[in-house]
LOVODO-761129 format. One record per residue (C-alpha): residue in three letters; z negated, x negated, y negated. Coordinates in steps of 0.02 Angstrom, whole numbers, plus 50000, padded with zeros to 5 digits. Layout:
N
alaZXY;...
# end
This chain:
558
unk505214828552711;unk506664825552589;unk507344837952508;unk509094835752594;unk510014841952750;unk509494836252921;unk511124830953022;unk511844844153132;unk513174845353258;unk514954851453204;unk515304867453238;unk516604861353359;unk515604855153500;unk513844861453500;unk512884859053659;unk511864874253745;unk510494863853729;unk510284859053557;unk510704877353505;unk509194883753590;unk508294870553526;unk508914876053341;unk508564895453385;unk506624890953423;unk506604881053259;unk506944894953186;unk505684905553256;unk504574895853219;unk504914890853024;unk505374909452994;unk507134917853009;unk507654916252825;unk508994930652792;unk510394922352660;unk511664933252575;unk513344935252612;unk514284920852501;unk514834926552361;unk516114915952235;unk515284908152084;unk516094906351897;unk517224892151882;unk515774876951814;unk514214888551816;unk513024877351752;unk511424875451907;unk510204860651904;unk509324851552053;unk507804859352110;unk506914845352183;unk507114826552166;unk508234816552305;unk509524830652315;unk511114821952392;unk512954823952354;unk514214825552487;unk516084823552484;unk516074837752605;unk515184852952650;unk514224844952830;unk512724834052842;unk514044820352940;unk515034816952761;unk514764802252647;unk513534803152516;unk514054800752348;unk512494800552244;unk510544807652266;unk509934816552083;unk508394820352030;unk507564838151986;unk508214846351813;unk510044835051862;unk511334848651794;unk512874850251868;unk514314863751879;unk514554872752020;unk516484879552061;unk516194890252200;unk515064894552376;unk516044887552508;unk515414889952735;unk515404872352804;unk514314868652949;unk512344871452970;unk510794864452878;unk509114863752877;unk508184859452729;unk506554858152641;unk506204859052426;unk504644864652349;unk504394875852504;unk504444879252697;unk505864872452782;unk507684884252760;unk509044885152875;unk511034892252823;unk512604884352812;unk513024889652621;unk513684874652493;unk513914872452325;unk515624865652282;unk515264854652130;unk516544850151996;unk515464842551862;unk513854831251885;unk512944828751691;unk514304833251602;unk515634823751666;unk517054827751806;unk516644821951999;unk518574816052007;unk518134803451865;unk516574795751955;unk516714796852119;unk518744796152133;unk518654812152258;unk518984831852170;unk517164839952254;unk515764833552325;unk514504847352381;unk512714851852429;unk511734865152538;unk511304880252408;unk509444880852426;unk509454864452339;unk509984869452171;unk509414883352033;unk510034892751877;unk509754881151713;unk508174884951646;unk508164883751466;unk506504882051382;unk505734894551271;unk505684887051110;unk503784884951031;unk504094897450867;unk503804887850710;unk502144896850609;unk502544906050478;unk500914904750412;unk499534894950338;unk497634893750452;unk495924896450328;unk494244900450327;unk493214908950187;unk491324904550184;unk489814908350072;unk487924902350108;unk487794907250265;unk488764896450352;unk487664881550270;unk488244864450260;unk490064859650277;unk490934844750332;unk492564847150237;unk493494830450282;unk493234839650472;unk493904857150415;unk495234847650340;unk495664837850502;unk495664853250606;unk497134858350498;unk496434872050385;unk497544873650233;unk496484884250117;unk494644890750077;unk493994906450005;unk492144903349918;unk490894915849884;unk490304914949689;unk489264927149682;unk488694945549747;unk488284962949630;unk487644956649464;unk486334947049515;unk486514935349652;unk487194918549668;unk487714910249825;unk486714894949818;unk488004884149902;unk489504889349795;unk489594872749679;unk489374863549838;unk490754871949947;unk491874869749792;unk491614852349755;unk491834847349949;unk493354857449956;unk494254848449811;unk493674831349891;unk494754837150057;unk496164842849947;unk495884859650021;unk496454871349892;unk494964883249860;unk494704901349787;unk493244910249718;unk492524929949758;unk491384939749724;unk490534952449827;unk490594969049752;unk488864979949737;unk489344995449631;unk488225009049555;unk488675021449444;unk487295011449310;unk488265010649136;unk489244995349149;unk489004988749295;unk490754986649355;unk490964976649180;unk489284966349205;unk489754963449384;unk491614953249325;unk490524944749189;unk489304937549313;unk490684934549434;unk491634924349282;unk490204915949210;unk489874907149396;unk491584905349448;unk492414896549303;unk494224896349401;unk495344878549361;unk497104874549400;unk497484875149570;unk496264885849619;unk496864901549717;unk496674917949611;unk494794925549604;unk494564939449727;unk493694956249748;unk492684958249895;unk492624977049927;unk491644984450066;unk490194994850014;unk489975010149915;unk488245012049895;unk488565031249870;unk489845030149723;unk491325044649749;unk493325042149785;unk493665043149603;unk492085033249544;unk492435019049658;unk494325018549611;unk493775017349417;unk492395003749477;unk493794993649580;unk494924993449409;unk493674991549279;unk493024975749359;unk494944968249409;unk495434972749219;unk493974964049148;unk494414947949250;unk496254950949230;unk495914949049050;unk494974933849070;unk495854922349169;unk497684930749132;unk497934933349310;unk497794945949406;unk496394944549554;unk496664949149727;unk495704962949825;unk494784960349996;unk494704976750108;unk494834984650265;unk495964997050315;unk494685009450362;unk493615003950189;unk495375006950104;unk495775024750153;unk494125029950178;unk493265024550007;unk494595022349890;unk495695036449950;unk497135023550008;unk497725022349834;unk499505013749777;unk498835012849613;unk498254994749635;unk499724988649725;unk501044996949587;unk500144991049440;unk500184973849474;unk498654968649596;unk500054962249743;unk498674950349838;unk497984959349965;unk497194949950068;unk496424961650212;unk495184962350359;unk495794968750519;unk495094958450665;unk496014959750808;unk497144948850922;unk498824957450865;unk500034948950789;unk499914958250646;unk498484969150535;unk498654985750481;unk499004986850301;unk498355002850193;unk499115012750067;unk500785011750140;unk500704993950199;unk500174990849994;unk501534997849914;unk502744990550040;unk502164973249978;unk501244969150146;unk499874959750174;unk499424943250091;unk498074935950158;unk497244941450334;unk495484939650390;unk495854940850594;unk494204935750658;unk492464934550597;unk492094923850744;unk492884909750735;unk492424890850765;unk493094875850637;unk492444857550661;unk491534853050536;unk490604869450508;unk488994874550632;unk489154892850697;unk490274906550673;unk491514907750524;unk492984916350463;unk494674912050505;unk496144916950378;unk497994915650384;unk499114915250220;unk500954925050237;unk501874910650188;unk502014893150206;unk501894888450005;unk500314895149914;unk500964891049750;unk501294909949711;unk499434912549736;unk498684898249635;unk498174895249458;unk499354885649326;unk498384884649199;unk496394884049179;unk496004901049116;unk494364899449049;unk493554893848892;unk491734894148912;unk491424889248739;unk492244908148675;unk490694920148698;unk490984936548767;unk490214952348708;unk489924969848758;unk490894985848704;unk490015002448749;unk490795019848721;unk489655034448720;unk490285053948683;unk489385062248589;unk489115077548726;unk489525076948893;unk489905094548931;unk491075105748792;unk492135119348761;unk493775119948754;unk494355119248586;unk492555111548550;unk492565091248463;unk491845078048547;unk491585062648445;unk491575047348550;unk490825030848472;unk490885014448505;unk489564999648493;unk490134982248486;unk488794970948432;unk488554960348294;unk489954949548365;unk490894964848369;unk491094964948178;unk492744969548093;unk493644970948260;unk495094982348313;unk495164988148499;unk495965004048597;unk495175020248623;unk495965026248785;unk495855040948906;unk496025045349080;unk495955062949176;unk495755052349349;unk494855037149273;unk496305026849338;unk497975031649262;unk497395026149061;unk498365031848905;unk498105028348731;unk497075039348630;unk496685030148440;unk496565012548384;unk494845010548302;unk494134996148203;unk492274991948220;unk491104993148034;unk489944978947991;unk488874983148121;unk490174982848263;unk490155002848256;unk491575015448266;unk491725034848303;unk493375045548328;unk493295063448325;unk494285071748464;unk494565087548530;unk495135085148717;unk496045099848824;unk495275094648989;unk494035083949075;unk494195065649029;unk493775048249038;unk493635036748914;unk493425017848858;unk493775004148729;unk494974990348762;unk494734973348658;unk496104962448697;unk495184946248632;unk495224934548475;unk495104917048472;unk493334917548452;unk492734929348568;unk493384935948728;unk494274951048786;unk493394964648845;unk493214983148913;unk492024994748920;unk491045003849038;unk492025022049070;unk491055039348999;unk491545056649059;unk491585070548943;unk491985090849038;unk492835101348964;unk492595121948999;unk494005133848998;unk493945148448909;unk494115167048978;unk494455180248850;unk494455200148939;unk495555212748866;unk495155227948834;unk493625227348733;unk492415239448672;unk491785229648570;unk490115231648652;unk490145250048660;unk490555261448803;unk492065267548831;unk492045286548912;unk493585289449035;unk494185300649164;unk493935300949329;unk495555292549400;unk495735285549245;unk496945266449294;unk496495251849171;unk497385234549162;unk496295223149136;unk496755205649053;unk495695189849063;unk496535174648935;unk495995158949002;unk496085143548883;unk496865129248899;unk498565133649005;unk500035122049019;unk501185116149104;unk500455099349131;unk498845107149186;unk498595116349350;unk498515136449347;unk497055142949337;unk496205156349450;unk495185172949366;unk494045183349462;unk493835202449403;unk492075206849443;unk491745226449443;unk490055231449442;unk489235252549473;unk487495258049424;unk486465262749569;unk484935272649509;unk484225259649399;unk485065242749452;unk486695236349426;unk487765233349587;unk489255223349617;unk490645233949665;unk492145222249715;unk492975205149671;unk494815203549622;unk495395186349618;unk497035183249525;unk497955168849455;unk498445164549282;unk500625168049232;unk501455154049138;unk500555162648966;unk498885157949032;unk498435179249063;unk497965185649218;unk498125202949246;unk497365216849361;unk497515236149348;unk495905245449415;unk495755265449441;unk494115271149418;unk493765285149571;unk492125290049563;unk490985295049406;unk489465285449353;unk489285271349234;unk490385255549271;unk490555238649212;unk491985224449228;unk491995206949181;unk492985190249209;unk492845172849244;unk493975157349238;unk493625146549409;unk493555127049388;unk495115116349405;unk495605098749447;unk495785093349244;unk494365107549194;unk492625115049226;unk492525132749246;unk492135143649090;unk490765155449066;unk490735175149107;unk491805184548982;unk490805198648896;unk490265214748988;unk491495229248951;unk490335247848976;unk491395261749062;unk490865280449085;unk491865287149184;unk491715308649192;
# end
């Protein structure tokens, strides 16, 4: 059926007949309730809702017809007028009412000026709100994969025609292994004019230099060009290595290629990896290494970001799958979006390395690993033959991430130096070369040197005994060594000891913490005779081991 209005009587003479004929119609199609008229906004915009909707110069099915429209037609409705009854059908089961649309504007343009009459009109059912179509957002990102060998051969012209803008490539993985089908995957990228970067999958240990030899191998593979995206960090395993080990590992290895290439590399994670393993440092994000480019897979819209969505940087580059399917490539693969639609921010201007400079390899080694305070520690530094004649920075760290200068040292004709230094708390150290024309820059592998406190107890015998009074009250005061204000306070425990028969017995424990003069201070009263020592220690700190037992002071008490 069309979607218009079948012809009914006028209102003015219906015949018995025909109206029970109508009524059973009704019945049957379904008594359709409609709601009481209400007016309409002067040129509310409605569209058909079916093709072959027809115009009327009047509200009843007997008036002239003035033009049919198609579905989507817009016109502008003036008000909902009663003229006499309709039945019709559009998109649906067949509706009965006698509600009309009195219709001012058809396509933009006044009814007066094309059909020379001020309304023409049409049953209510027929027509709909404008529907305006949701716009398709415009991406504000760029699509890309990262491979390595085990996705195998590539078809790159494909990967390019399935619209993939860029390409991570593995290089290489610990200090040992190269991916077989990196100088492959690079060369067919560049031939697709996919703009490629190089990583390397992290293996630490806490073997002397292996952070150092991992970057190294990683450079020595990767050789970055122009227009290569920056060299990345792949970090996702500990293989044991502690918060504070792992942090050092993550920074020794970005600092060697940092000095390398002159850029600094971006760093592959997880959020869980992130917070878990390298206690969802800022460090990295505040210092410079902005690329983040992080693995969260998951059909949000967005991935979670650590340590505080990086600094408030965000993320750069999101792995969102690990299961995804590119033509061109057999089996699953990485998919990748960029936050942006212009990588030039994350690519190379310049080609970085010289392969003809040789690199060599500065080691610092203390010469104890465990003093005193107030002790010397000499730490020395080999450099190589190569190493000859060269001046580099000695620097220290109490976290082994936050480094400050400590000497500048020049290497003897063997490549040797030494510095004598007398440190106030635990500490890291390494050597910094910042390169020469012939010979890269370089840093060393980290060394740890721990430093004891002190604890000095007041009174003293001297070794003798002292003979007191039953009731007798003693302060005792334990010195600890080194206080400041920089350092955090330490905490003494007062050990009091009573001779049982032959043994020695421990009494009670006082623990008390250190005033802003680095004493701590507790008064004991001796109650009960016999033969008594007390003695003190110093408990370890964040910045400092804990020193040894102060010397036994001998109390007879009488």
């Amino acid at each position: 059926m069309r979607p218009d209005v079948l012809r009914l009587p006028s209102r003015a003479a219906p015949s018995s007949r025909l109206v029970s004929a109508l009524l059973s119609a009704l019945l049957l199609v379904g008594f359709v309730s409609l709601p009481a008229p209400q007016p309409v906004l002067a040129a509310s915009p409605m569209e058909a809702a079916c093709d072959g909707v027809r115009l009327r110069t009047g509200p009843s099915t007997s008036d002239e017809i003035a033009v049919t429209v198609s579905a989507g037609t817009q016109v502008g409705v003036e008000l909902t007028v009663i003229g006499d009854p309709w039945i019709a059908t559009c998109a649906g089961d067949p509706i009965s009412g006698d509600s009309w649309y009195q219709i001012s504007e058809l396509n933009g343009q006044s009814i007066a000026e094309q059909f020379d009459v001020p309304f023409v009109y049409s049953a209510t059912v027929l027509f709909q709100p404008v529907t305006t179509p949701t716009p398709t957002p415009t991406p504000s990102y760029l699509e890309g994969i990262d491979v390595s060998k085990w996705q195998g051969a590539i078809d790159w012209n494909q990967v390019a025609g399935a619209g993939k803008k860029f390409a991570m490539i593995r290089a290489s993985a610990g200090s040992l292994t190269t991916d077989e089908w990196y100088t492959t995957n690079r060369a067919g990228a560049n031939a697709a004019r996919i703009p490629m970067g190089a990583y390397h999958y992290a293996n630490p240990d806490s073997a002397p230099n292996d952070a150092l030899n991992e970057a190294n191998f990683f450079l020595s593979l990767a050789t970055p060009v122009r227009g290569d995206l920056v060299p990345a960090l792949d970090v996702e395993v500990t293989n044991g290595l502690s918060v504070p080990d792992m942090q050092a590992w993550v920074r020794t290895w970005l600092e060697r290629v940092t000095a390398v290439t002159g850029v600094r590399p971006m760093i592959y994670t997880s959020p869980n990896f992130w917070e878990n393993a390298m206690g969802d440092t800022t460090w990295f994000a505040a210092n410079g290494y902005r690329t983040l480019w992080v693995a969260h897979w998951t059909s949000e819209p967005a991935p979670l970001v650590p340590a505080e969505n990086w600094s408030g940087i965000g993320w750069t580059f999101w792995q969102y799958t690990s299961s995804g399917s590119v033509p061109g490539i057999s089996g699953r693969v990485d998919l990748n979006r960029y936050n942006g639609l212009d990588l030039s921010p994350v690519l190379l201007t310049s080609s970085p390395i010289d392969p003809a400079v040789p690199t060599a390899v500065l080691t610092i080694t203390p010469s104890s690993s465990i003093i005193t305070w107030g002790e010397t520690v000499v730490v020395n530094a080999a450099f190589g033959a190569s190493g000859a004649g060269r001046t580099f920075a000695l620097q220290g760290a109490r976290d082994g991430i936050t480094w400050e200068p400590i000497a500048t040292q020049t290497t003897d004709a063997g490549g040797n130096a030494s510095f004598p230094y007398r440190p106030a708390n635990n500490l890291y150290y390494r050597g910094v070369f910042d390169g020469a024309p012939d010979l890269a820059a370089v840093t060393s592998d980290t060394a740890r040197v721990v430093v004891r406190q002190i604890a000095l107890l007041r009174p003293t015998a001297n070794g003798g005994v002292k003979v007191v009074s039953r009731g007798r009250k003693v302060t005792f005061t334990t010195t600890v060594r080194p206080s400041r204000a920089d350092l955090p306070t330490a905490k003494v425990t007062l050990a009091v000891y009573r001779r049982v028969g032959s043994r020695w017995v421990l009494f009670t424990n006082r623990n008390v913490y250190v005033n802003s003069a680095g004493q701590a201070s507790y008064t004991w009263t001796f109650a009960t005779r016999g033969e008594w020592y007390v003695r003190s220690i110093a408990n370890p700190t964040t910045f400092n081991a804990n020193s040894t037992w102060s010397s036994i002071e001998r109390y007879s008490v009488r």
